[in-house]
C-alpha positions in Angstrom: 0.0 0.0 0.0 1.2 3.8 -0.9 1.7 6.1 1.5 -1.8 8.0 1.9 0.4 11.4 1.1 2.0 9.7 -2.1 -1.6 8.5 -3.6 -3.3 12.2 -2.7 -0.5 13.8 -4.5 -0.8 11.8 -7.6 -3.8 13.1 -8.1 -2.4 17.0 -8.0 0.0 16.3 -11.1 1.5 13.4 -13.3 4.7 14.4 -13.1 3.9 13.3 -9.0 2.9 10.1 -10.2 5.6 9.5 -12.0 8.5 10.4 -9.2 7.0 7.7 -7.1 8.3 4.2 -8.3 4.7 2.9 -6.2 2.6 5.4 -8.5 4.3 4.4 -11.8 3.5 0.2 -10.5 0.0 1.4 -9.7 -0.1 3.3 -13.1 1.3 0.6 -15.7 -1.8 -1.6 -14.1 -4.3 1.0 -15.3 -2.7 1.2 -18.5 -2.8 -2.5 -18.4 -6.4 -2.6 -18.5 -6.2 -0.2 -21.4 -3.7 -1.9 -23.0 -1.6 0.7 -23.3 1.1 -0.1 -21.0 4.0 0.1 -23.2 3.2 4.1 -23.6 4.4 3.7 -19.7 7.1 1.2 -20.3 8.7 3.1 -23.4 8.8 6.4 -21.2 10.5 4.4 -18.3 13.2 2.6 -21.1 13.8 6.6 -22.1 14.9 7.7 -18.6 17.1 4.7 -18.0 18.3 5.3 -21.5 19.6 9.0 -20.6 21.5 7.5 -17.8 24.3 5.6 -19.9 27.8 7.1 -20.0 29.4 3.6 -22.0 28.7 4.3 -25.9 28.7 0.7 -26.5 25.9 0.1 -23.8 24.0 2.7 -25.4 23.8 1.5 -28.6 23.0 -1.9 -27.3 20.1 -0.3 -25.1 19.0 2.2 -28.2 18.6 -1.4 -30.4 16.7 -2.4 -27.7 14.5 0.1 -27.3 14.1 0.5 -31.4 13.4 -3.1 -31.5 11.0 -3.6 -28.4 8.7 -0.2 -29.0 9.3 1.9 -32.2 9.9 0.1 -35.5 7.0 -1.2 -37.1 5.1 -4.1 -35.6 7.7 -4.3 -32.5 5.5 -6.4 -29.8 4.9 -3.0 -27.4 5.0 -0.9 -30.3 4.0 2.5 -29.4 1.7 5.4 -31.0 3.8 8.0 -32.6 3.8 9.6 -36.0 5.6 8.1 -38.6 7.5 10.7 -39.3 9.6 10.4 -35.6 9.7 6.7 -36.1 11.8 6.7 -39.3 14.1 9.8 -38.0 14.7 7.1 -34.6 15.2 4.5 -37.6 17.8 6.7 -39.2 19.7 7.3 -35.8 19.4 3.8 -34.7 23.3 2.8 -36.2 24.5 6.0 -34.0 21.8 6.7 -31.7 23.2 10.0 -29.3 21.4 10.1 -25.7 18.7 12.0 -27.0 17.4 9.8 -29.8 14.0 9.1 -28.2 13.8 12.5 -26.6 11.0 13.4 -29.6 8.7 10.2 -29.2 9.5 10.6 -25.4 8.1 13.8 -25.4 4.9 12.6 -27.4 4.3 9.4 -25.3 4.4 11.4 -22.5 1.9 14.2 -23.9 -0.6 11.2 -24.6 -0.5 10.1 -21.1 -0.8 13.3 -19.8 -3.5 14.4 -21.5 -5.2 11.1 -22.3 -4.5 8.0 -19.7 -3.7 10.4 -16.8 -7.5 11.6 -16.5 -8.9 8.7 -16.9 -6.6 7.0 -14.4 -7.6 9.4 -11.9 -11.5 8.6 -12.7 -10.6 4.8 -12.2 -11.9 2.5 -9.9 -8.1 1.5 -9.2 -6.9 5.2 -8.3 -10.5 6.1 -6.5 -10.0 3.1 -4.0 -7.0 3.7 -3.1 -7.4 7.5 -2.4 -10.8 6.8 -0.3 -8.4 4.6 1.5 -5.6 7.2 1.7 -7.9 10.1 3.3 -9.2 8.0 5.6 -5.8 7.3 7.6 
């Protein structure tokens, strides 16, 4: 269970929700219902990506992501426009640490403005802040 002060400020901003390693578990089950998780899971892969120093661990993790949620038909492949997918596809052979930035940026947009509202109208979210305010 969150702590009632983590769950009542997910509800004041996404950016909350997504700070709190609880609120993004919590989060990726919503989207799961939607089946839109790998909007989540692609936004997660982009922070770890911006973490790599080694150049040779960050093509690896660049492949990785290309393969897993951008190129066409990849198994989480996410919503973005096609003309961001084939610039990532262009960059993939020397992908810099802000290759995904653009679709990151998107993703991110679309569950702000899309999942994020509807998560807080969920049954999921709406237990567990009734729970939350009453500690």
């Amino acid at each position: 269970m969150a702590p009632a002060f983590d769950v009542i400020a997910w509800g004041k901003s996404f950016d909350h929700l997504l700070e709190c390693k609880t609120g993004q578990l919590v989060f990726e089950d919503f989207l799961r219902t939607e089946y839109s998780e790998e909007n989540l899971l692609f936004w997660l892969a982009c922070e770890d990506y911006k973490k790599i120093t080694s150049e040779r661990e960050l093509k690896a993790a660049a492949k990785r992501i290309y393969t897993e949620f951008v190129q066409v038909d990849a198994p989480r492949q996410i919503n973005i426009d096609c003309v961001t997918r084939e610039q990532i596809g262009k960059n993939i052979s020397q992908p810099g640490p802000n290759c995904f930035d653009t679709a990151q940026r998107l993703i991110y947009g679309l569950m702000e403005n899309d999942c994020y509202p509807r998560f807080l109208k969920s049954e999921l979210y709406q237990a567990l802040l009734e729970q939350a305010e009453q500690q």
